[in-house]
Phi, psi and omega in degrees: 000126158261159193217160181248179219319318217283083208207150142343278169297065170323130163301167200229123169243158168240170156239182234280137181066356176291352201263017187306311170301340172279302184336106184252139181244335183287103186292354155279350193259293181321276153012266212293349173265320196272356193278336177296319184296328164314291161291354146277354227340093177259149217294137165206153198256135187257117191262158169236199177027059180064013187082024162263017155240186165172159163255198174248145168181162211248175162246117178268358172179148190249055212255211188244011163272291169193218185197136195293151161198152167298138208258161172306158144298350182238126197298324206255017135272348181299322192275357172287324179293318196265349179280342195302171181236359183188109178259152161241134157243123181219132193215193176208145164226132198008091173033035167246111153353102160263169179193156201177138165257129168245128158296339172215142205213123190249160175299158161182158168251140180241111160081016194093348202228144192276154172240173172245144170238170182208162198260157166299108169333132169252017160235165120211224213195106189228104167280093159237134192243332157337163164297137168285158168258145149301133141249135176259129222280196185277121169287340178299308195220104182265133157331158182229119153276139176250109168254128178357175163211123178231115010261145152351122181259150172263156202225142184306348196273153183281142186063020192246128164228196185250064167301337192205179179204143179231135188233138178290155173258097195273351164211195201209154165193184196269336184265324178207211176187132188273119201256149191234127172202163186306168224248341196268347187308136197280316218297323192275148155185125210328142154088316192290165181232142170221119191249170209068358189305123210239127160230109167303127170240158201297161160061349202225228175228192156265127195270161168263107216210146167258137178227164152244141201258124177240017166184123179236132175229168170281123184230188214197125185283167169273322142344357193061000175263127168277148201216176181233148188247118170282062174285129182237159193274138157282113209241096156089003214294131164266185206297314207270354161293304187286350173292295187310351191248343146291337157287318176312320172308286174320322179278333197256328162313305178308301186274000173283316182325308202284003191245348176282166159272117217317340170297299195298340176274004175262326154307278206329317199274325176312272196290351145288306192286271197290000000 
């Protein structure tokens, strides 16, 4: 069936060079978004005729070459598709908007049955304009920011300085993040930028981050000890930094779930959903 613009899946315009925060270049990341959107056979609109039509359609396979897609029902719009010089390609992967442009778009079989194929992108484009979910780390195994110390402090021990410093994360999201330190710390302070900012996330990689401080308070611990709480800004995060970190997000959402009670996993998913 074709439909026209007014659908959920929206093309995303940008203007020129604004969409650089959104963008994965990581060709493993790319991988790993279109085979999830695969194995959810989650719904995507393949757009033509300059983006004023598109179908519906699944994705059937993911390789590192490229990737299969179901063809319409109707032949004689399937041959409108293959004449284009320009497909949108648009889906979500965990409830984030992907979009990727392809220049050619070929017949191909998949399984005996005819598809459409398209080569892997060596971009695409993962849009989130939402409210971030908050995650709050582990108190066991708390996040680490590791930030620079620029220039170097030097230390009473011979030959010893302060290249970096690791301050805990006491929480996390895709837009920044809140950092916890003794209350007397010279270094946080509204308003500083700190670039370079190295955050392990388990299981995953190290992500790179600029952060900015839009605020410092005083918080009063359950141990009773004050500390002072950093909330920072993520400044510029790129696409493949904010995907790992939407994975991460997603994976420690998942195992807090599995630890709940049926009531309580029942709040959570209510409240994923609105």
């Amino acid at each position: 069936m074709i439909r026209k613009r007014d659908v959920p899946l929206k093309i995303e315009l940008f203007p020129d060079g604004d969409d650089s925060q959104f963008t994965i270049h990581s060709r493993r990341e790319i991988l790993s978004i279109l085979n999830g959107i695969a194995q959810k056979t989650t719904l995507v609109a393949l757009y033509f005729n300059e983006g004023n039509e598109f179908i519906l359609t699944t994705v059937l396979k993911v390789t590192e070459q490229g990737l299969w897609l179901e063809v319409g029902s109707i032949a004689a719009t399937n041959q409108r598709i293959l004449r284009s010089n320009k497909i949108i390609f648009i889906s979500s992967h965990n409830r984030v908007k992907v979009q990727f442009v392809a220049y050619r778009i070929e017949s191909a079989l998949f399984e005996n049955c005819a598809a459409f194929y398209l080569s892997l992108p060596d971009s695409l484009l993962r849009i989130q304009r939402r409210e971030y979910f908050r995650l709050t780390t582990p108190v066991s195994t708390p996040l680490k920011c590791i930030i620079p110390v620029v220039p170097p402090i030097e230390i009473p021990e011979p030959d010893s300085i302060i290249s970096r410093r690791e301050v805990t994360i006491m929480d996390i999201s895709g837009g920044g993040i809140a950092l916890v330190c003794e209350v007397h710390d010279t270094e946080l302070h509204s308003g500083k930028v700190y670039a370079d900012c190295n955050i392990p996330l388990p299981g995953l990689e190290t992500i790179r981050v600029t952060v900015k401080v839009q605020n410092c308070f005083e918080v009063t611990l359950r141990n009773g000890q004050i500390r002072k709480r950093a909330g920072c800004e993520f400044i510029q995060l790129s696409g493949e930094a904010a995907a790992l970190l939407q994975r991460y997000v997603v994976y420690m959402q998942s195992e807090n779930l599995i630890r709940k009670t049926p009531s309580q996993k029942i709040q959570v998913i209510q409240a994923g959903i609105q």
